[in-house]
C-alpha positions in Angstrom: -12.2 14.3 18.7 -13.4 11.4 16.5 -12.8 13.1 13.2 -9.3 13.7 14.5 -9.0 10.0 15.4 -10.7 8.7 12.1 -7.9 10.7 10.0 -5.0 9.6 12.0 -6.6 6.3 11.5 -6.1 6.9 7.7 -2.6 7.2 8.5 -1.9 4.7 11.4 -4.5 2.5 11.6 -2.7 -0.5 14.3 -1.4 2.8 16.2 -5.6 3.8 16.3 -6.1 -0.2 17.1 -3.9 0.1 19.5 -5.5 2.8 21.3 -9.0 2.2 21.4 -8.1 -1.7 22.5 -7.0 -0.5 25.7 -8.7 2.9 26.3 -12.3 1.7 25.3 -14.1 -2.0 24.6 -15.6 -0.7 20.8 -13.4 -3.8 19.7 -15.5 -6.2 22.2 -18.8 -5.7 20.7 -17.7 -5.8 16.9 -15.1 -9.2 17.4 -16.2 -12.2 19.3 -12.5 -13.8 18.9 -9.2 -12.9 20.2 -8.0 -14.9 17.3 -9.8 -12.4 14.9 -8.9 -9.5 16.6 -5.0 -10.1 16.5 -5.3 -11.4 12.6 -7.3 -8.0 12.1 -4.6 -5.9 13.2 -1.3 -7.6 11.8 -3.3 -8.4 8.2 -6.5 -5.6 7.5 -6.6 -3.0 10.3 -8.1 -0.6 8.7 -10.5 -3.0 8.0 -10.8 -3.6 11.8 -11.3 -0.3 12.5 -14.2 0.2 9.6 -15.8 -2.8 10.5 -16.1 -2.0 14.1 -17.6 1.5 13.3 -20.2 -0.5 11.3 -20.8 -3.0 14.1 -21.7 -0.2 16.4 -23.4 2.2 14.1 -25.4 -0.2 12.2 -25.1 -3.6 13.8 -24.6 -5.8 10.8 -23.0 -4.9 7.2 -25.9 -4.5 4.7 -27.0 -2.0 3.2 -24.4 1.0 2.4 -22.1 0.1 4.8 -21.4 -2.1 2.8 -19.1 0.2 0.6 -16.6 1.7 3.1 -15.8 -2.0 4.2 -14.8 -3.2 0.9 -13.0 0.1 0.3 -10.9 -0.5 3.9 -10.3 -3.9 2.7 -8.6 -2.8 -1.2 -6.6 -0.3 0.7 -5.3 -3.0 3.2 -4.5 -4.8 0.3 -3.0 -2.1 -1.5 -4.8 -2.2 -4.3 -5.8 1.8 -3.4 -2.9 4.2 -2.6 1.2 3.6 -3.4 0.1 0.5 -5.8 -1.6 2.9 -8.0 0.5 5.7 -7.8 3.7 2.8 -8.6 2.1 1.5 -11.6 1.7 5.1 -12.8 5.4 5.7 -13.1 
């Protein structure tokens, strides 16, 4: 079930937000603000949702989990996916 979640997250990542705010307190743990929260999912939510994973498997960002957060933040930006494939044409 979480590799089912994590690629839907791929796809719809304030729909994934959305769900694990109110079905589970992963956010809670990760995100001391509400403030942070709600500017995580209207401006970087896949960023959200990676950072949170690293919260909870790691408890800081060090290390290699460094690299899938700065990766979730160039996608949100749009600097990976239709940019590219845009410039290309």
């Amino acid at each position: 079930m979480p590799f089912c979640l994590g690629c839907v997250a791929l796809f719809f990542p304030r729909l994934v937000c959305l769900a694990i705010y109110f079905w589970s307190d992963w956010f809670e743990a990760a995100v001391d603000s509400s403030l942070v929260l709600l500017a995580g999912f209207v401006f970087l939510p896949l960023t959200l949702l990676v950072y949170s994973w690293i919260v909870h498997a790691n408890g800081t960002v060090e290390g290699l989990y460094f690299v899938p957060l700065v990766l979730a933040v160039l996608a949100d930006l749009g600097l990976i996916g239709s940019n590219a494939r845009r410039k290309s044409d």
